[in-house]
KEPARO-376333 format. One record per residue (C-alpha): residue number from 1; residue in one letter; y, x, z. Coordinates in Angstrom, 3 decimals. Example, Ala and Ser with C-alpha at 12.3 -4.5 7.8 and 13.67 -1.06 7.14 Angstrom:
// residues 2
(1,a,(-4.500,12.300,7.800)) (2,s,(-1.060,13.670,7.140)) 
This chain:
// residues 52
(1,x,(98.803,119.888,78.486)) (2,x,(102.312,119.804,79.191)) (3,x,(104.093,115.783,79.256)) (4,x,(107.451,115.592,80.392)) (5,x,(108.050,112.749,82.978)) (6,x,(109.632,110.170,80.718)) (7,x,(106.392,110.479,78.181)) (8,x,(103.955,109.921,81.383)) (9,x,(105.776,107.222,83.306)) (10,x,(105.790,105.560,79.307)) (11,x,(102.215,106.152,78.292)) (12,x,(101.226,104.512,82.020)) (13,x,(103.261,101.802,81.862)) (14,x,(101.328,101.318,78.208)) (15,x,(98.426,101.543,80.270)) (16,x,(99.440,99.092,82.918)) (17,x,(100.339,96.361,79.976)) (18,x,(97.136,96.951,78.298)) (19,x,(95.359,96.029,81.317)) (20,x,(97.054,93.039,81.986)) (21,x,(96.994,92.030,78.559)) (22,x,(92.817,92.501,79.047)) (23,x,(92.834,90.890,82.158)) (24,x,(94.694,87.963,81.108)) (25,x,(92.455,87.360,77.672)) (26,x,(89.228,87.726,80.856)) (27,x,(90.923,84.500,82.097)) (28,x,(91.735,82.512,79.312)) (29,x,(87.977,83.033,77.877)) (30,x,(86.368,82.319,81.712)) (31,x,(84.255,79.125,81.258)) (32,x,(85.401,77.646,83.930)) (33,x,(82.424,75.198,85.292)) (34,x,(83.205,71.610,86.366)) (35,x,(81.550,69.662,89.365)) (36,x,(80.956,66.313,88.700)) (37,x,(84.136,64.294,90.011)) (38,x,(86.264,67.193,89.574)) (39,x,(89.798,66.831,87.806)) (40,x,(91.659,69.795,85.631)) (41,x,(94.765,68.935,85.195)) (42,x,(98.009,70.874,83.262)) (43,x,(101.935,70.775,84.255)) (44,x,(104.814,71.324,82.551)) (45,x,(107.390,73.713,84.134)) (46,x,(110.700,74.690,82.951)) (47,x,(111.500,78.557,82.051)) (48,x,(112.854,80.295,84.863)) (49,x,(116.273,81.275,84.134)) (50,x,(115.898,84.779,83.590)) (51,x,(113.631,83.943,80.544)) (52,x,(116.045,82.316,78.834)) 
């Protein structure tokens, strides 16, 4: 099987989204267990600037 460079370095960086992309769903569906006492709380942070 014969890939030239730009069609490997493509299909891993695929590979490398699709596994962040897997591990991030893994995190949002976590149950995440709470201790009596304990606190979640969320923040609201502004975009950096590159994302804008």
């Amino acid at each position: 099987m014969a890939h030239t460079s730009g069609n490997a370095q493509e299909k891993s960086y695929e590979e490398l989204l699709e596994s962040l992309r897997i591990g991030a769903e893994d995190m949002l569906s976590a149950q995440i267990p709470f201790e009596p006492g304990a606190q979640m709380t969320t923040i609201e942070i502004p975009d950096p600037d590159w994302a804008a």
